[in-house]
Gaussian input, Z-matrix of N, CA and C with variables (Angstrom, degrees):
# hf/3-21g

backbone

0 1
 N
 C     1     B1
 C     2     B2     1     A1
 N     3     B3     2     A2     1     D1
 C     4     B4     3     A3     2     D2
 C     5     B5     4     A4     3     D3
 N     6     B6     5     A5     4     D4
 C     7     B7     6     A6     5     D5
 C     8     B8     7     A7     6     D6
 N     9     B9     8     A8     7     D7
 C    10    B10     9     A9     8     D8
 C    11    B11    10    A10     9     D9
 N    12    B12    11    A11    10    D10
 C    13    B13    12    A12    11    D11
 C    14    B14    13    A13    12    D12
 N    15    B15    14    A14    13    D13
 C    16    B16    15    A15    14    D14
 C    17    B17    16    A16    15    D15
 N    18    B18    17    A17    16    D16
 C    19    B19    18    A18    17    D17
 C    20    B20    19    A19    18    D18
 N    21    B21    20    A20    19    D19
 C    22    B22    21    A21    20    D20
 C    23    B23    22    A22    21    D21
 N    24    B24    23    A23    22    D22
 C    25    B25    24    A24    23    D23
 C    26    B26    25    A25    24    D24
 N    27    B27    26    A26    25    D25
 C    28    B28    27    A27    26    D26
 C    29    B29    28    A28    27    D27
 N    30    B30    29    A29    28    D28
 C    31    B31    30    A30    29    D29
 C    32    B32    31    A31    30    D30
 N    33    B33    32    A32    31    D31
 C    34    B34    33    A33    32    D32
 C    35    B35    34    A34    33    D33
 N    36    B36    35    A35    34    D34
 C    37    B37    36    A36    35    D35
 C    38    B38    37    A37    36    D36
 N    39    B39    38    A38    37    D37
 C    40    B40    39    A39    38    D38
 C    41    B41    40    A40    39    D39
 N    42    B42    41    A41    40    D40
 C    43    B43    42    A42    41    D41
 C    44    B44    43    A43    42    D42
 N    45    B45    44    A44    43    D43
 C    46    B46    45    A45    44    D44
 C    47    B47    46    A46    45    D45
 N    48    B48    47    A47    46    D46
 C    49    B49    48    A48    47    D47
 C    50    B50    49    A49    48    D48
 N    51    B51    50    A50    49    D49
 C    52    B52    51    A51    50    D50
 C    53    B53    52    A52    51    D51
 N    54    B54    53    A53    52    D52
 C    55    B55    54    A54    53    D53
 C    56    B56    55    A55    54    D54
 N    57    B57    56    A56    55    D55
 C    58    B58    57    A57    56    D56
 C    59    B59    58    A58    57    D57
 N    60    B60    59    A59    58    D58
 C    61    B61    60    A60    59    D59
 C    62    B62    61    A61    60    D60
 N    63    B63    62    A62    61    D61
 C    64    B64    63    A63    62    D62
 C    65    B65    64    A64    63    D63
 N    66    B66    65    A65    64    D64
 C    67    B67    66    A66    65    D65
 C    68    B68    67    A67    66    D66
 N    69    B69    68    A68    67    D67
 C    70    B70    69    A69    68    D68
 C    71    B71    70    A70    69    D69
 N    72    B72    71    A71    70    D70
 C    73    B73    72    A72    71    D71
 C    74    B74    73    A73    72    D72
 N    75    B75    74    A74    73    D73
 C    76    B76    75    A75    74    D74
 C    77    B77    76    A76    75    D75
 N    78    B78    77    A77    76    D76
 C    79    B79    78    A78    77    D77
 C    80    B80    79    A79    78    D78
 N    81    B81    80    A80    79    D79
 C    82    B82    81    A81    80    D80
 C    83    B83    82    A82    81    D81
 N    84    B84    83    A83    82    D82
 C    85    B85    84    A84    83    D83
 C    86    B86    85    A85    84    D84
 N    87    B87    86    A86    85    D85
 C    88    B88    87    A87    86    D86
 C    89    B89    88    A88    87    D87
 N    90    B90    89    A89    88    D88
 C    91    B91    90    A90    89    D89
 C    92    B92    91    A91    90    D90
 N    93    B93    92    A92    91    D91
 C    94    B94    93    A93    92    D92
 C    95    B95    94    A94    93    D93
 N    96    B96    95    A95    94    D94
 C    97    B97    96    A96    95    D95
 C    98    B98    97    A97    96    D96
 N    99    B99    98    A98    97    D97
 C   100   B100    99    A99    98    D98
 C   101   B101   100   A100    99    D99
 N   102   B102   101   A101   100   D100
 C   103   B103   102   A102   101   D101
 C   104   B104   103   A103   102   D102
 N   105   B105   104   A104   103   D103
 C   106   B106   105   A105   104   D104
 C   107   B107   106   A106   105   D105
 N   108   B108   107   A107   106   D106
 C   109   B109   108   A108   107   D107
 C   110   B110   109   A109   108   D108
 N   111   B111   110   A110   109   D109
 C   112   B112   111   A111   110   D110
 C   113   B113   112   A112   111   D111
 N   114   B114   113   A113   112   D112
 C   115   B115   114   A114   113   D113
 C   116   B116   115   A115   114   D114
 N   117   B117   116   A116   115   D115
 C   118   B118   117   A117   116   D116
 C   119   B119   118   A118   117   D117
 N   120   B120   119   A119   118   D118
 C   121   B121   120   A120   119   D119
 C   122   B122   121   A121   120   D120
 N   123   B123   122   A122   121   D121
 C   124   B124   123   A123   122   D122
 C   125   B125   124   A124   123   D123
 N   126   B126   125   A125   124   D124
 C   127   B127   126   A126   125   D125
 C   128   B128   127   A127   126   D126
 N   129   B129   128   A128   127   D127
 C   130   B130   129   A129   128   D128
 C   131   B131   130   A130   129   D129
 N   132   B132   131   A131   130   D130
 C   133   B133   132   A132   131   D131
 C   134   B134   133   A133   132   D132
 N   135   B135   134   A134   133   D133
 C   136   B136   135   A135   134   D134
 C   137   B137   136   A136   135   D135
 N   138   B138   137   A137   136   D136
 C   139   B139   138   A138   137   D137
 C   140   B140   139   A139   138   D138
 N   141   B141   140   A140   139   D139
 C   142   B142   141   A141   140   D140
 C   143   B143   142   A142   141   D141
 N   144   B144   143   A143   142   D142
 C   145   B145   144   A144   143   D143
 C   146   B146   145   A145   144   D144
 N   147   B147   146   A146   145   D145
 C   148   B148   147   A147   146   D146
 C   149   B149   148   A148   147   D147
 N   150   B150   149   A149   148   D148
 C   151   B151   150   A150   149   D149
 C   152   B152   151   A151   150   D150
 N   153   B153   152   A152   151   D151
 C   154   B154   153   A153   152   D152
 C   155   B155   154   A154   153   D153
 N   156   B156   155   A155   154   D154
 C   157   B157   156   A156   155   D155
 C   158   B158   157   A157   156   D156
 N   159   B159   158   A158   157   D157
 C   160   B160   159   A159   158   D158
 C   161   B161   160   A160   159   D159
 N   162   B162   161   A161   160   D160
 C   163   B163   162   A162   161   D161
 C   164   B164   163   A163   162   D162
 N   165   B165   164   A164   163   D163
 C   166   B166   165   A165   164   D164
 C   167   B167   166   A166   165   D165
 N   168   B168   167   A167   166   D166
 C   169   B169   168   A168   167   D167
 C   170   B170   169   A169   168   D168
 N   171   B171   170   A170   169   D169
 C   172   B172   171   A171   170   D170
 C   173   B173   172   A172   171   D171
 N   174   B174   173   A173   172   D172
 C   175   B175   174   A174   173   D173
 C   176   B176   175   A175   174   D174
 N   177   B177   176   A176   175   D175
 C   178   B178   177   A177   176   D176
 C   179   B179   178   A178   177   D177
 N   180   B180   179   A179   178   D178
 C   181   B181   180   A180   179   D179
 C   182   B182   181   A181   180   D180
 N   183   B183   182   A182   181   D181
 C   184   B184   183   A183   182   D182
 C   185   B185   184   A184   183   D183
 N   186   B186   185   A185   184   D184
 C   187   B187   186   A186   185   D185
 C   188   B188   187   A187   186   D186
 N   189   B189   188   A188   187   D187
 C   190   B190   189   A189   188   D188
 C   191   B191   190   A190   189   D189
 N   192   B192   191   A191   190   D190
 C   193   B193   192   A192   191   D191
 C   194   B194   193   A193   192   D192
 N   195   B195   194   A194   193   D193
 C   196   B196   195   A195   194   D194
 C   197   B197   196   A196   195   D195
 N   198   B198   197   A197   196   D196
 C   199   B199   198   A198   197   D197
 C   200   B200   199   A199   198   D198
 N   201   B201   200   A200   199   D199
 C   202   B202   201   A201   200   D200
 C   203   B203   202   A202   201   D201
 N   204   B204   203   A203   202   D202
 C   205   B205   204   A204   203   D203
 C   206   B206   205   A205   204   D204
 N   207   B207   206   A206   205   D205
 C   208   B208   207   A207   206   D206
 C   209   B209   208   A208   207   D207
 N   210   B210   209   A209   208   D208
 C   211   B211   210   A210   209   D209
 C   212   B212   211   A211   210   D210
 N   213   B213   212   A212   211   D211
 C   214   B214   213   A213   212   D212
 C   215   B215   214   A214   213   D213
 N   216   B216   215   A215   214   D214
 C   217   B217   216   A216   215   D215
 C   218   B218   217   A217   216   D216
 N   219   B219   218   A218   217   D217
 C   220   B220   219   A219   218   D218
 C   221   B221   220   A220   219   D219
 N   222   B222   221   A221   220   D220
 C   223   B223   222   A222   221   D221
 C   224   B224   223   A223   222   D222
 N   225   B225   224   A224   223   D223
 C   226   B226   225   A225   224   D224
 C   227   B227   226   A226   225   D225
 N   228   B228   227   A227   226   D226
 C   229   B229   228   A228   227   D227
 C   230   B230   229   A229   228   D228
 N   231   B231   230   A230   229   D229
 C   232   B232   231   A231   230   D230
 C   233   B233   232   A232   231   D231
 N   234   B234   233   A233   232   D232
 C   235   B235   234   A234   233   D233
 C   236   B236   235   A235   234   D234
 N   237   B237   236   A236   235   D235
 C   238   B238   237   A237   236   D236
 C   239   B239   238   A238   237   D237
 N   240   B240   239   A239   238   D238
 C   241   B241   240   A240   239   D239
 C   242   B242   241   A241   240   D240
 N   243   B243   242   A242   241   D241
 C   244   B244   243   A243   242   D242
 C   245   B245   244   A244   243   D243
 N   246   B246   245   A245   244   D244
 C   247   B247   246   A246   245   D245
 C   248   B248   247   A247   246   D246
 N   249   B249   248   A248   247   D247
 C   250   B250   249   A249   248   D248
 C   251   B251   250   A250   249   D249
 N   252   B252   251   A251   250   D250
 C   253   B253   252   A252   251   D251
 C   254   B254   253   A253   252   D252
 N   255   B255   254   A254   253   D253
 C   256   B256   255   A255   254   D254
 C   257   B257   256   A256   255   D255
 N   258   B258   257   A257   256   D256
 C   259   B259   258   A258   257   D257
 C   260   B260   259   A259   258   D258
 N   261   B261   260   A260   259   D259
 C   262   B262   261   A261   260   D260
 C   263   B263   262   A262   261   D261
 N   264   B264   263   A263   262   D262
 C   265   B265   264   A264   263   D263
 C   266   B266   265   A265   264   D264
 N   267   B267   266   A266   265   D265
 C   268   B268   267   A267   266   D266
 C   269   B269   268   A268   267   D267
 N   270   B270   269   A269   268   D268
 C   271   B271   270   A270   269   D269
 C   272   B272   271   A271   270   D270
 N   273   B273   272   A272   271   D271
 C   274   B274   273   A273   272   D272
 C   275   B275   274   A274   273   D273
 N   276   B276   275   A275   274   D274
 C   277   B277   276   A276   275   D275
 C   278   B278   277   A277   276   D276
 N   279   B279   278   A278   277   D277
 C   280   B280   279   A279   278   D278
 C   281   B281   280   A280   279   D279
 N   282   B282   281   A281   280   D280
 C   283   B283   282   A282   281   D281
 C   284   B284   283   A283   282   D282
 N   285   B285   284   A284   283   D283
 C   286   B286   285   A285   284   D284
 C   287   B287   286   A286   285   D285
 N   288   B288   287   A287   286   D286
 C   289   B289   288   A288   287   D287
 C   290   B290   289   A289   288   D288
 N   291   B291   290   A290   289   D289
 C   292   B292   291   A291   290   D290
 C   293   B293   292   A292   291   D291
 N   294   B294   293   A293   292   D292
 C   295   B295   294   A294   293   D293
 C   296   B296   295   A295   294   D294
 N   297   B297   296   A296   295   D295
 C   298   B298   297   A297   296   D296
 C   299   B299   298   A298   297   D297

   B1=1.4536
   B2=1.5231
   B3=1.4559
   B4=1.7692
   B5=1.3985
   B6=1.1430
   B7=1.5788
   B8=1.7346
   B9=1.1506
   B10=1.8489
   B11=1.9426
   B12=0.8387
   B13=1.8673
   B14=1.2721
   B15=1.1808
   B16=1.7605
   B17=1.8184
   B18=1.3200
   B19=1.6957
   B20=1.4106
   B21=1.7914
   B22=1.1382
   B23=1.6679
   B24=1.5474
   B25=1.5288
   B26=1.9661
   B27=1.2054
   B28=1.7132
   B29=1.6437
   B30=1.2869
   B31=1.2942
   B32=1.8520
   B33=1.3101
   B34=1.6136
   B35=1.5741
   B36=1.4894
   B37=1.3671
   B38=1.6298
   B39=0.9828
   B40=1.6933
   B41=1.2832
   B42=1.5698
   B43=1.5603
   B44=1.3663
   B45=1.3375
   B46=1.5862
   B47=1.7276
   B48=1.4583
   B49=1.2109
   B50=1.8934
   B51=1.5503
   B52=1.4021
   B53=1.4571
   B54=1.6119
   B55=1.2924
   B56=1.1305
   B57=1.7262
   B58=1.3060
   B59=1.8965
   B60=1.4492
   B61=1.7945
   B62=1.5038
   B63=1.6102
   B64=1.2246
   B65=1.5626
   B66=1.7666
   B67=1.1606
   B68=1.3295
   B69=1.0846
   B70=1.7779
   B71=2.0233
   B72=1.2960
   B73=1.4354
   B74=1.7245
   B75=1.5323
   B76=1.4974
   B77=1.4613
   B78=1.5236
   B79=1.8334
   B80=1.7650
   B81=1.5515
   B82=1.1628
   B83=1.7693
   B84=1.1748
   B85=1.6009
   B86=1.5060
   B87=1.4109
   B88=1.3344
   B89=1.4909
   B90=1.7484
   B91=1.7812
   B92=1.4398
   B93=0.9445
   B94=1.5717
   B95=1.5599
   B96=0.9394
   B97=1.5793
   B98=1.8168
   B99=1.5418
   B100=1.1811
   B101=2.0162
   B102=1.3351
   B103=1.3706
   B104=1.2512
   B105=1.3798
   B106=1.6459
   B107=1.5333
   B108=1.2077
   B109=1.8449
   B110=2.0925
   B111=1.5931
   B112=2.1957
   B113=1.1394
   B114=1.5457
   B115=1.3865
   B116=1.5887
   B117=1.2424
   B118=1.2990
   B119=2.0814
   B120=0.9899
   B121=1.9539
   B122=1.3074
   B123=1.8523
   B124=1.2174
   B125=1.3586
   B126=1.5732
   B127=1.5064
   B128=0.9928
   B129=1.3489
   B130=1.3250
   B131=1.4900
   B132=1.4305
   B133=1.1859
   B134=1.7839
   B135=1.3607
   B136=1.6754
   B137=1.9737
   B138=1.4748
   B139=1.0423
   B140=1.7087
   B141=1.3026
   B142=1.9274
   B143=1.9723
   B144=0.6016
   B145=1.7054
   B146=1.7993
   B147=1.4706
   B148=1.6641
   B149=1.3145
   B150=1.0308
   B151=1.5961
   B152=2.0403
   B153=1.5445
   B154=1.4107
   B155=1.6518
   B156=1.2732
   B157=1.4202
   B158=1.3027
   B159=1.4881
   B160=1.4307
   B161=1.9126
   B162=1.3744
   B163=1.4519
   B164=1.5464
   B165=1.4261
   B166=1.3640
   B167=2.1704
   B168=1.2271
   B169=1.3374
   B170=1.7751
   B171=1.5440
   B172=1.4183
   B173=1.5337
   B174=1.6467
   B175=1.2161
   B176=1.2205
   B177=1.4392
   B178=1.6925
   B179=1.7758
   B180=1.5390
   B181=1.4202
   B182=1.3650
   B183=1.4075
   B184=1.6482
   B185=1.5356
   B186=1.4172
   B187=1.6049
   B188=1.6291
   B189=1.8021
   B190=1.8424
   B191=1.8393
   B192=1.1174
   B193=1.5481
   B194=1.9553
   B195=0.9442
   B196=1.5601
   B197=2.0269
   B198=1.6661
   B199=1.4528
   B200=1.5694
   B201=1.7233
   B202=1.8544
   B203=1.3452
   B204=1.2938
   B205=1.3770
   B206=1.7780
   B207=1.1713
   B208=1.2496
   B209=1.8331
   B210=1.7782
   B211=1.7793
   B212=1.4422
   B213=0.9642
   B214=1.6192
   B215=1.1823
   B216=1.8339
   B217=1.8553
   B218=1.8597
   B219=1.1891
   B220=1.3995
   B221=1.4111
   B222=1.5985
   B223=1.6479
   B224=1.6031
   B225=1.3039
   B226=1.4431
   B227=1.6115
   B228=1.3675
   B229=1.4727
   B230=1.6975
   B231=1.6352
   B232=1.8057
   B233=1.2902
   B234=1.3498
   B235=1.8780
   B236=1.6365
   B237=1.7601
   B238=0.9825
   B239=1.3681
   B240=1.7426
   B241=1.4948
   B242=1.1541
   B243=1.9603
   B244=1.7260
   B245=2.2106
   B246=1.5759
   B247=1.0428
   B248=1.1973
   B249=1.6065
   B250=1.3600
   B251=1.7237
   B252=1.3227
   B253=1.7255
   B254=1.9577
   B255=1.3605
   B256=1.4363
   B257=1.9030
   B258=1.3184
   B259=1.5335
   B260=1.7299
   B261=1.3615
   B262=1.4924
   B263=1.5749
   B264=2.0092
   B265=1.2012
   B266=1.7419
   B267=1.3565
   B268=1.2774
   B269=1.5975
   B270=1.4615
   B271=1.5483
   B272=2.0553
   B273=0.9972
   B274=2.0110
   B275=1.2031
   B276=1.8244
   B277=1.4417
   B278=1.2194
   B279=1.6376
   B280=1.0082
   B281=1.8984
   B282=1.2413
   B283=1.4786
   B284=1.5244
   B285=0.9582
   B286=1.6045
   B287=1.3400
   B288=1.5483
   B289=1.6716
   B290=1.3085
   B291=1.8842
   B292=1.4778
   B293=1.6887
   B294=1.3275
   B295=1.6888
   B296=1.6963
   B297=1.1730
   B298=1.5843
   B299=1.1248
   A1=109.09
   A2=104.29
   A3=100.31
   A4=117.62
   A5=140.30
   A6=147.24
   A7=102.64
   A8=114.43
   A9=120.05
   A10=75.00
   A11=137.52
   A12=134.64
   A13=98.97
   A14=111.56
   A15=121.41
   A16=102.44
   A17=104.78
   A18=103.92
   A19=81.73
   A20=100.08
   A21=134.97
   A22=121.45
   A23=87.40
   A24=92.36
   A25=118.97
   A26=94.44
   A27=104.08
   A28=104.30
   A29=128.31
   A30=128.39
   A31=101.33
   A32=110.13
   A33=105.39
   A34=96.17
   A35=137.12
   A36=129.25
   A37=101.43
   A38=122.25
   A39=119.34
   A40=95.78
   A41=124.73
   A42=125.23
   A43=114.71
   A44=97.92
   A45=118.72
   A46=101.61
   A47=96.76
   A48=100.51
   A49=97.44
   A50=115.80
   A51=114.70
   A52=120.06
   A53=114.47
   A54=123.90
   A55=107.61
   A56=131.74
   A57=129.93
   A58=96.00
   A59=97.94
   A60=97.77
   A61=103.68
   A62=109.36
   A63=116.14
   A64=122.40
   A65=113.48
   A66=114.53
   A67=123.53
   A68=124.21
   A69=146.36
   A70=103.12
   A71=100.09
   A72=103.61
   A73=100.03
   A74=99.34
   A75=102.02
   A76=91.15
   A77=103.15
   A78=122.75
   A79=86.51
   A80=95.95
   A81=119.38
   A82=109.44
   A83=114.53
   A84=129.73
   A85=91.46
   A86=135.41
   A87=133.27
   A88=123.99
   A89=99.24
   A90=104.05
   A91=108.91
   A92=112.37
   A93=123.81
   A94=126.84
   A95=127.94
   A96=139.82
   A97=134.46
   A98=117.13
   A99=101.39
   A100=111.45
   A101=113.71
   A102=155.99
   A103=118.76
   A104=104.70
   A105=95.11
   A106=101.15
   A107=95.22
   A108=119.92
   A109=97.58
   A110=78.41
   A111=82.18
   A112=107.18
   A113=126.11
   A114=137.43
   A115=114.28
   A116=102.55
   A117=110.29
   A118=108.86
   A119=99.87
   A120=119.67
   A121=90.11
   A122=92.67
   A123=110.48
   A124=124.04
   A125=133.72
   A126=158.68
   A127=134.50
   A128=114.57
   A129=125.61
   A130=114.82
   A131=141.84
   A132=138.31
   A133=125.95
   A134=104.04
   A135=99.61
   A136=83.91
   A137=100.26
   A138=99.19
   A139=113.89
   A140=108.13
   A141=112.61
   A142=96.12
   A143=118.10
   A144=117.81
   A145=100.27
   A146=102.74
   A147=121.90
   A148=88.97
   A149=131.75
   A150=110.79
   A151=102.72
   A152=114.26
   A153=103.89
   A154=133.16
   A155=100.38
   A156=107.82
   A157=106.43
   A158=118.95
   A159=142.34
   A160=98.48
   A161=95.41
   A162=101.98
   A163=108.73
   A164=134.92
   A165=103.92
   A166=99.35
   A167=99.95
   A168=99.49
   A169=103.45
   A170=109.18
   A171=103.69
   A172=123.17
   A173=129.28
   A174=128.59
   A175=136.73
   A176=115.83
   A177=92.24
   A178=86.52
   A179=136.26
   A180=112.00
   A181=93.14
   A182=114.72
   A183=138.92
   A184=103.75
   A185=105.24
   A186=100.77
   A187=93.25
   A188=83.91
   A189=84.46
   A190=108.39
   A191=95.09
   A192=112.04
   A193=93.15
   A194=116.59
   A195=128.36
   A196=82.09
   A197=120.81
   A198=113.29
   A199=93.06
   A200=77.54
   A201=93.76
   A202=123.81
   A203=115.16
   A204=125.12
   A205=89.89
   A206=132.64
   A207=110.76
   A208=112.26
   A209=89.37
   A210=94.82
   A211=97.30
   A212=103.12
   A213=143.69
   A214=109.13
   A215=110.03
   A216=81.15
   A217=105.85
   A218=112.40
   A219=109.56
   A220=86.07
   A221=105.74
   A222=121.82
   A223=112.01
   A224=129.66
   A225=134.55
   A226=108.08
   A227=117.53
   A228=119.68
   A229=111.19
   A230=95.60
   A231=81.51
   A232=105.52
   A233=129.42
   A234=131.81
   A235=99.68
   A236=97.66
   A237=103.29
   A238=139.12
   A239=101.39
   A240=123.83
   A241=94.19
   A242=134.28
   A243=98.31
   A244=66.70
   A245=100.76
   A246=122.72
   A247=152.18
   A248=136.98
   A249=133.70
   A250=106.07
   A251=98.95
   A252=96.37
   A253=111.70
   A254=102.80
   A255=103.84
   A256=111.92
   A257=96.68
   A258=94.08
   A259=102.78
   A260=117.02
   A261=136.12
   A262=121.52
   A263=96.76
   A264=119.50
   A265=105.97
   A266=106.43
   A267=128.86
   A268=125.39
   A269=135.01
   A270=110.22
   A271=96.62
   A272=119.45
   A273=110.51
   A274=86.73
   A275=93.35
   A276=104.91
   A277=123.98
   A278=115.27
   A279=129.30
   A280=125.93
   A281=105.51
   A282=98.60
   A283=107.09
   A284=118.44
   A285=107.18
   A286=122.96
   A287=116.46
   A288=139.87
   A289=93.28
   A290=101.76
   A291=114.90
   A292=103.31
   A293=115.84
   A294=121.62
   A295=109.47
   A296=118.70
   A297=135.00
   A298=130.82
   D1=135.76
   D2=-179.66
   D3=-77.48
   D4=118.73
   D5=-170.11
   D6=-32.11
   D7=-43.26
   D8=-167.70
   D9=-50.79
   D10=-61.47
   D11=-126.00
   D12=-84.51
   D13=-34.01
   D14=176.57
   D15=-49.84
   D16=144.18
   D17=-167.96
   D18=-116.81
   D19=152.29
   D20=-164.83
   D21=-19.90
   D22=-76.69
   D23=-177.26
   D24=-59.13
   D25=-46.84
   D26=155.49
   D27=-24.75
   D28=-66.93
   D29=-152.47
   D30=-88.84
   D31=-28.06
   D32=-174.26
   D33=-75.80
   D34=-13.88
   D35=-168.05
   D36=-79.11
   D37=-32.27
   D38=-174.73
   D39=-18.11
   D40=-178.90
   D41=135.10
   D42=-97.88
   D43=158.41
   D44=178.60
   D45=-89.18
   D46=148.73
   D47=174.52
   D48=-122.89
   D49=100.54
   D50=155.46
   D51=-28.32
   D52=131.57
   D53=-170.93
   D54=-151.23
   D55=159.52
   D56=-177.38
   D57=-159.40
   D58=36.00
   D59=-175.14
   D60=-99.64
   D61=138.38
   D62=157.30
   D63=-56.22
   D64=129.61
   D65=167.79
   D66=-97.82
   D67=-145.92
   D68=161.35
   D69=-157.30
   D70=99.11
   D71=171.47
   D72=-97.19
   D73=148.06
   D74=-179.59
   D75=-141.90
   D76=139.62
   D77=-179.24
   D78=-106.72
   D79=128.91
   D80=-176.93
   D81=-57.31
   D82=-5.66
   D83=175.55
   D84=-66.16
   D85=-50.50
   D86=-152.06
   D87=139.01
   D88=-34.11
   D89=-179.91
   D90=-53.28
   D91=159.24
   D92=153.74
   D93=-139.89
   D94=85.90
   D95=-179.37
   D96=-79.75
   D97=105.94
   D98=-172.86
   D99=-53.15
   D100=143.42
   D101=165.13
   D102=-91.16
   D103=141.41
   D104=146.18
   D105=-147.54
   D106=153.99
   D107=-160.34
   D108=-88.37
   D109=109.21
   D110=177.49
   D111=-79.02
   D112=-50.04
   D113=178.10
   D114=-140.63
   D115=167.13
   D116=-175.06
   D117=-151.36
   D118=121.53
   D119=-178.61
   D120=-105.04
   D121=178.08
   D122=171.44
   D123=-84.69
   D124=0.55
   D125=145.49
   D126=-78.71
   D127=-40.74
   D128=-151.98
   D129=-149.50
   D130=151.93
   D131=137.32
   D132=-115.69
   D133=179.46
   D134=-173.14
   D135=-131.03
   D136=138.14
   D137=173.32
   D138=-153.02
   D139=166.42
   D140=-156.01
   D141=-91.37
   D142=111.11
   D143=166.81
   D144=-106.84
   D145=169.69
   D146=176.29
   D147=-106.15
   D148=-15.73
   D149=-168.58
   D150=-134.79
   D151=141.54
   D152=154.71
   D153=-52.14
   D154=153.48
   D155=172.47
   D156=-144.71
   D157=129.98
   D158=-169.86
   D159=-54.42
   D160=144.87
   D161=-175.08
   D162=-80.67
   D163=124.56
   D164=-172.86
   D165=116.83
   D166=-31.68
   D167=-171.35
   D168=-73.81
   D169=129.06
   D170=162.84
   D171=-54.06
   D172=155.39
   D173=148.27
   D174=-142.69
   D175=-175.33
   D176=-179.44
   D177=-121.05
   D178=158.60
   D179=155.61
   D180=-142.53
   D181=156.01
   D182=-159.76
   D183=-134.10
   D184=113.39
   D185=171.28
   D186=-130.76
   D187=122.60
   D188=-179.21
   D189=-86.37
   D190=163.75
   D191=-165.24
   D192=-86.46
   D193=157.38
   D194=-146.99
   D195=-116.67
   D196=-35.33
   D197=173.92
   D198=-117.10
   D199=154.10
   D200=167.51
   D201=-91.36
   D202=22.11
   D203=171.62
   D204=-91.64
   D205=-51.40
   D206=-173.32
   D207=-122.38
   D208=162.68
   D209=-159.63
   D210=-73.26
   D211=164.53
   D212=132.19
   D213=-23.30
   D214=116.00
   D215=167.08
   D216=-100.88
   D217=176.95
   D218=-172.78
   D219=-161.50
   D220=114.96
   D221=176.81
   D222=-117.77
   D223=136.62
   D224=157.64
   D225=-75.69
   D226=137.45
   D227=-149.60
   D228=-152.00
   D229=135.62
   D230=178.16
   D231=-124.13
   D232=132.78
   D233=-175.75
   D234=-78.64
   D235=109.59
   D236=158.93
   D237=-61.06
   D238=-41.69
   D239=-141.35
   D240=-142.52
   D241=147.06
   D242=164.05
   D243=-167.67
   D244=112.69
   D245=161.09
   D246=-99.15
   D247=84.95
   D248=-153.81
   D249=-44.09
   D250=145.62
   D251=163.05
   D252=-130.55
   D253=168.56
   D254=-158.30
   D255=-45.73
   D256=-26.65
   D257=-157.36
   D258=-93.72
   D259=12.71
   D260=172.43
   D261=65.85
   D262=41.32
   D263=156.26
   D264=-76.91
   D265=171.74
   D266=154.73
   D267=-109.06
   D268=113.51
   D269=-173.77
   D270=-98.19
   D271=115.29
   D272=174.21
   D273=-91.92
   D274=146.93
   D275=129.95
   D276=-110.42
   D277=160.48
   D278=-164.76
   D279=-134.01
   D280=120.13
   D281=-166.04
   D282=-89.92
   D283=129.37
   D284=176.73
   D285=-99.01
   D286=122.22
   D287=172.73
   D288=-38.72
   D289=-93.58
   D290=-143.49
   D291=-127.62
   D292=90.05
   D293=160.95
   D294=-43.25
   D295=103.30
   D296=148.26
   D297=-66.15

């Protein structure tokens, strides 16, 4: 079954995996903005940006692996959600297309 078809609550049950890794998110426009990855599911992640990003905007995001025994992940990504917070972070969420 393709993840889009799975209904809501279905998809919020995954588990989260707590995270505090630097990314590289890139908007298919060209930007590329350091990230960092809060959590990470089997769909989706939530992650901290300095700046908004339009809900709806494609992306790509890259969190390199800290050993060379294991990869890099590199996901194609769409911002669901993307909420200012007091201290003039951004937290997105993000559903993920296609795991690389």
């Amino acid at each position: 079954m393709v993840l889009n078809e799975r209904d809501y609550e279905e998809k919020r049950n995954y588990i989260r995996m707590t995270m505090n890794a630097s990314a590289t998110l890139s908007i298919k426009e060209g930007d590329a903005i350091e990230v960092t990855c809060i959590d990470l599911s089997a769909t989706g992640m939530s992650i901290r940006a300095n700046r908004a990003v339009k809900k709806g905007t494609s992306v790509h995001v890259n969190i390199q692996s800290p050993n060379e025994q294991f990869r890099s992940m590199d996901a194609d990504a769409v911002v669901l959600r993307c909420e200012p917070h007091d201290n003039g972070d951004y937290e997105l969420g993000l559903e993920i297309e296609v795991m690389k």
